[in-house]
DRENLOGU-264617 format. One record per atom (N, C-alpha, C): residue in three letters; x, y, z. Coordinates in steps of 0.05 Angstrom, whole numbers, plus 5000, padded with zeros to 4 digits. Each point is the difference from the previous one (the first is absolute). Example, Ala and Ser with C-alpha at 12.3 -4.5 7.8 and 13.67 -1.06 7.14 Angstrom:
<nodes>
ALA526448865156;ALA498250245000;ALA501850245000;SER499350214986;SER501650245001;SER498550225014;
</nodes>
This chain:
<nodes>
UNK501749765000;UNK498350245000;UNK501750255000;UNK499650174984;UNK501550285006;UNK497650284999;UNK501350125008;UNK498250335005;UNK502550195001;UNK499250214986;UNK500650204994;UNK500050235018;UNK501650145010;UNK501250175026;UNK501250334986;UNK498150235007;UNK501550284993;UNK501750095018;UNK501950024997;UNK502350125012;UNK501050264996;UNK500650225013;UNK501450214986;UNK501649924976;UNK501249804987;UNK502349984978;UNK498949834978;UNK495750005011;UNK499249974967;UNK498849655011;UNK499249834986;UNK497649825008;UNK501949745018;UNK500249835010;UNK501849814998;UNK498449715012;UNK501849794985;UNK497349795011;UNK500749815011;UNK498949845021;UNK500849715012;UNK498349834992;UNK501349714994;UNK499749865003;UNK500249785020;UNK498449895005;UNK499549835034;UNK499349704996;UNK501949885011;UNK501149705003;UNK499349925038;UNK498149934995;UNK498850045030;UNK500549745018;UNK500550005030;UNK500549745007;UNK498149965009;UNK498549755007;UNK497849915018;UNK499550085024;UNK502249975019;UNK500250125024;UNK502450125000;UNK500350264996;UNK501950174995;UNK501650075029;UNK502649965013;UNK500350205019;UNK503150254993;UNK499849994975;UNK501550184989;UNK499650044972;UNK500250424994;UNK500149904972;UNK502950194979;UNK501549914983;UNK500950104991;UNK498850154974;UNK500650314997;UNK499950064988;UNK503250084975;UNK500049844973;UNK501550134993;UNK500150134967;UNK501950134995;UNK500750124981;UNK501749914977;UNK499850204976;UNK502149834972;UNK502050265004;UNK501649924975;UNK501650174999;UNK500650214986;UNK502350134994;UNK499250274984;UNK499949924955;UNK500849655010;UNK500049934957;UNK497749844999;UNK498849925024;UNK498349704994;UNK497750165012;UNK497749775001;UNK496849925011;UNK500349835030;UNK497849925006;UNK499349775017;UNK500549804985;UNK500749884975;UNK500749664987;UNK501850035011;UNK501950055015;UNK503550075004;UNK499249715012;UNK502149765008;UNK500649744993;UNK499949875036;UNK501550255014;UNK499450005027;UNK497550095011;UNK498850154984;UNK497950185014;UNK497549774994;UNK499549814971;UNK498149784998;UNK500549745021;UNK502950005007;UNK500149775021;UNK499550055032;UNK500350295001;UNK498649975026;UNK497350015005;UNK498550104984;UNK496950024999;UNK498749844993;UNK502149734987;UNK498949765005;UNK500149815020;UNK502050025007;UNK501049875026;UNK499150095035;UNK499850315005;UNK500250105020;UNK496849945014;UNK498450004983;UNK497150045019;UNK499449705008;UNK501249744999;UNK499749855012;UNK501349965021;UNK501550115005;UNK501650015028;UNK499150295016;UNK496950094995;UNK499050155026;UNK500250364991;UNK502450024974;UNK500550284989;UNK498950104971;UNK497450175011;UNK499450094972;UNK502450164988;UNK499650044963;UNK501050164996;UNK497750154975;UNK502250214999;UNK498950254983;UNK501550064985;UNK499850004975;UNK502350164980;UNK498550264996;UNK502750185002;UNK499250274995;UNK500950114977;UNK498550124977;UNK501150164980;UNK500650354996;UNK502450064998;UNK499450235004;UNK498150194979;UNK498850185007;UNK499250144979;UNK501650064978;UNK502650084990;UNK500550004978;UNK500049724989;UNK499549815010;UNK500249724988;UNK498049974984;UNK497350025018;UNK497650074998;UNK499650084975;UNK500450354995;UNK500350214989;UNK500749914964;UNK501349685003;UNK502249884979;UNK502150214988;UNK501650125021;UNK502150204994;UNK502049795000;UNK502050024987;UNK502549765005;UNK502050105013;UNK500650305007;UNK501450045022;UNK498950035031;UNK501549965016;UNK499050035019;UNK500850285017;UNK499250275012;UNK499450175012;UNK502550015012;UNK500150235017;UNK502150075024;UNK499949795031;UNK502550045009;UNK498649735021;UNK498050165020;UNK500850234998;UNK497150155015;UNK498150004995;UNK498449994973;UNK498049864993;UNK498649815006;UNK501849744994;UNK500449775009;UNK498550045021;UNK501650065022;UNK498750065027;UNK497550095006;UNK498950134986;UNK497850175000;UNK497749804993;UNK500349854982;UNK498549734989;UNK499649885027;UNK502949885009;UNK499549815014;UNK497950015032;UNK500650314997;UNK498450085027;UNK497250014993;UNK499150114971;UNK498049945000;UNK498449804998;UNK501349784999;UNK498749755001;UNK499949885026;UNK501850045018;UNK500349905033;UNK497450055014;UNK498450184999;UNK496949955008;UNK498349744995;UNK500449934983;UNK498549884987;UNK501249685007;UNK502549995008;UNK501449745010;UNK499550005026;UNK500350295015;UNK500150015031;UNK496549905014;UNK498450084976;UNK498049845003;UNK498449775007;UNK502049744983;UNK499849795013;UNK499349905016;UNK500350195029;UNK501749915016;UNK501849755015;UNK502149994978;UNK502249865014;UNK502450024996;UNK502049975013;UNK503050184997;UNK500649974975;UNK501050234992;UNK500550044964;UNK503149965003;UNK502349814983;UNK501549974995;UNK500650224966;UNK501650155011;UNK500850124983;UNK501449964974;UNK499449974976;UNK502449764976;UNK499650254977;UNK503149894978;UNK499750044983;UNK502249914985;UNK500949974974;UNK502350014989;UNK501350154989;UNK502750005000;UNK500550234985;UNK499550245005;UNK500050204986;UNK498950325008;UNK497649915028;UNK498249795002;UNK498349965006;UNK500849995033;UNK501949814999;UNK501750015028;UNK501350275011;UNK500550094985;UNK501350335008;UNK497150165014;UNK497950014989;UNK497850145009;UNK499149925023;UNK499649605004;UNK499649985027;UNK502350065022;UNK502149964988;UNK502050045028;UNK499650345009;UNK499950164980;UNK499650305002;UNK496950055025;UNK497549884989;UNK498150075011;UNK499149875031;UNK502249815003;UNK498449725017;UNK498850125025;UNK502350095009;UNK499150095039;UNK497450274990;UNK500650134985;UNK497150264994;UNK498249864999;UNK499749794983;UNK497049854993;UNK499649765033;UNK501749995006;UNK499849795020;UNK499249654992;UNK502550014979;UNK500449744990;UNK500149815027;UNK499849755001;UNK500649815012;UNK503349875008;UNK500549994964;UNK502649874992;UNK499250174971;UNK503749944996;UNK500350124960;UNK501649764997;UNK498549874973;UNK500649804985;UNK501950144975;UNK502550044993;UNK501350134974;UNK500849774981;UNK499349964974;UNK500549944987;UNK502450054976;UNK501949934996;UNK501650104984;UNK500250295004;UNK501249965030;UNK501050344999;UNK501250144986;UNK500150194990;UNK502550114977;UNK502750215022;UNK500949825010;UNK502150055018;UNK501550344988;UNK500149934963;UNK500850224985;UNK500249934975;UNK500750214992;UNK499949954963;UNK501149884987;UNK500549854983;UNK502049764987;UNK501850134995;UNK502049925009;UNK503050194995;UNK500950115019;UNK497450155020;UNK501350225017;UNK499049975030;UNK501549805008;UNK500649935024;UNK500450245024;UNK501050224990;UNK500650125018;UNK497650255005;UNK498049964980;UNK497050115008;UNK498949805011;UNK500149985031;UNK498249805006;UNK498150155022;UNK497149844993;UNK497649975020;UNK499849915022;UNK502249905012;UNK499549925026;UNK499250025018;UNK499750275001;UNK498950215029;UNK497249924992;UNK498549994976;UNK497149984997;UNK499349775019;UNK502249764988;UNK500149735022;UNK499249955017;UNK502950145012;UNK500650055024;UNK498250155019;UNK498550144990;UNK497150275017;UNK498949904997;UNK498649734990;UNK497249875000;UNK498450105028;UNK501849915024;UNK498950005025;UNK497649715013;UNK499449864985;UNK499449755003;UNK500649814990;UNK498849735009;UNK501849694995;UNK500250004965;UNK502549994991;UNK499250044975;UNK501849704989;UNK499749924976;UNK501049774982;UNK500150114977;UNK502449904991;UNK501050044970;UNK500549724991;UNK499150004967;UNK500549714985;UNK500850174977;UNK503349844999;UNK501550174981;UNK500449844982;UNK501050044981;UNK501149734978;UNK503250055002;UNK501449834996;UNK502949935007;UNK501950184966;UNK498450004982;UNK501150024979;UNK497950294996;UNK499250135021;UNK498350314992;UNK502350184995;UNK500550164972;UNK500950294995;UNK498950235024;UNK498649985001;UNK498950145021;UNK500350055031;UNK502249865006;UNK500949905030;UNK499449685001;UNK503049895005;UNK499849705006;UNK500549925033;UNK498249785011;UNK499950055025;UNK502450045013;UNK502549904986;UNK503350095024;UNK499750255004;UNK499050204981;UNK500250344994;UNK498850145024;UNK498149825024;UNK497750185007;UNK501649935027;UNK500750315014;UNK500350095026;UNK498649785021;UNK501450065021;UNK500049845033;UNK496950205001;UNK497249885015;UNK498850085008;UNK497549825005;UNK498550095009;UNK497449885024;UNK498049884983;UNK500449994967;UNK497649854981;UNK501449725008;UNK499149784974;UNK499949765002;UNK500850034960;UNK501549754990;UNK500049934972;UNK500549825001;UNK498049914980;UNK500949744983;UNK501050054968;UNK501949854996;UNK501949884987;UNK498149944967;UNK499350074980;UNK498449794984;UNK502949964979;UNK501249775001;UNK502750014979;UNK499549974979;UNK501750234984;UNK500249904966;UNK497350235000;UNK498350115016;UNK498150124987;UNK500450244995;UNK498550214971;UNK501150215000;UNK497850255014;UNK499050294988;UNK499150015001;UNK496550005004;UNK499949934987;UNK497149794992;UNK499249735017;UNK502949875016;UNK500649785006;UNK499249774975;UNK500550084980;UNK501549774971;UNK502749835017;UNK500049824994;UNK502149885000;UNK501249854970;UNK502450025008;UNK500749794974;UNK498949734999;UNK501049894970;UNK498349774996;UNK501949725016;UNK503450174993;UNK501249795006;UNK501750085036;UNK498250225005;UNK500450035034;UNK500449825018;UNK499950055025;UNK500149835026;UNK497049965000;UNK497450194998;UNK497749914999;UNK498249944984;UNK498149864989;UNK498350064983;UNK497550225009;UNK498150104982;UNK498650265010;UNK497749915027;UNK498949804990;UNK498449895014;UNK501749995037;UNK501549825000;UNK501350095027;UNK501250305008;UNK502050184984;UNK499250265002;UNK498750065016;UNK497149934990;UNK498050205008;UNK497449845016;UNK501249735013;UNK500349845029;UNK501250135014;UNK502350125000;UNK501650115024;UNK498750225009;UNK499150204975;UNK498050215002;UNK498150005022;UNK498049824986;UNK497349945016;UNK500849865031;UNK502149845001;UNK500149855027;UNK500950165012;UNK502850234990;UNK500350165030;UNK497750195005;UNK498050164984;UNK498350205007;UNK498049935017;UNK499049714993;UNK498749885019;UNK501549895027;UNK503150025003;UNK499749835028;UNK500350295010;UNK501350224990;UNK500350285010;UNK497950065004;UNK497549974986;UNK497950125014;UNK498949845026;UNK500149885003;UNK499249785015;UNK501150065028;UNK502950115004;UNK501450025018;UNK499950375014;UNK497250104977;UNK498650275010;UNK498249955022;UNK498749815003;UNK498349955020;UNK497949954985;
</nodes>
């Protein structure tokens, strides 16, 4: 089921993957090149609501909009807040998610909206090449229990890259971006994106 949400930054919509008896729900986000098909974002929304966690994919309004770039991350933000009513609703602790740019917005907004936890997806630690622009402090300021699922082979920050601090990561090897893996990798995709689904679920699990 999805419904359609106005936000200051223009319409934006969720879609809802509901659990039976819900006692958590994540809400998450795409990123600033993709949709909700993103490869992680279909395996947890398949996987997650039988183990007790709805989820929600969120689109931002320029997604919406079918703009193919995506906005300022202040924007971004502006979306994402306007949709947090509408999650905070539920009522049940909203796990904050996204990938990519998507992850930058929840770590940015979490403690204001009064996330639960931030789920980051393929954080973009920094820009391919430029290591020495890094996001970390976004990370690092989440201010709640947060998890990162990085891919081992991400341009974008590979998990050795990411600073001493109070999140949690898992490891996805050989994955890139996208968490693709190679064909002739250590994993095939299917496991991949087993490791995905099993740590988000035992991490959530270990929320209460």
């Amino acid at each position: 089921m999805s419904e359609t949400i106005e936000t200051d930054a223009g319409t934006a919509r969720v879609t809802w993957h509901r659990a039976a008896d819900a006692r958590l729900l994540l809400a998450v986000s795409h990123g600033a090149g993709g949709g909700i098909g993103a490869r992680d974002l279909v395996a947890l929304a398949g996987t997650l609501p039988a183990h007790g966690v709805s989820v929600a994919l969120v689109e931002q309004p320029w997604r919406v909009a079918g703009k193919k770039v995506a906005p300022a991350p202040k924007t971004l933000d502006v979306g994402w807040r306007g949709v947090w009513p509408t999650l905070a609703a539920q009522g049940l602790p909203v796990i904050s998610g996204g990938r990519s740019a998507g992850a930058r917005v929840a770590c940015r907004t979490a403690v204001e909206l009064g996330a639960a936890a931030v789920l980051a997806l393929s954080f973009p630690l920094h820009s391919p090449g430029r290591p020495e622009k890094s996001r970390a402090a976004e990370l690092l300021g989440a201010g709640v229990p947060t998890l990162v699922v990085q891919g081992g082979n991400d341009p974008f920050g590979r998990p050795e890259e990411f600073p001493a601090g109070s999140y949690e990561l898992i490891d996805v090897p050989g994955g890139d971006h996208g968490f693709a893996v190679p064909k002739r990798g250590p994993l095939g995709q299917d496991e991949a994106l087993k490791i995905i689904t099993d740590g988000v679920v035992g991490w959530a699990a270990s929320l209460g």
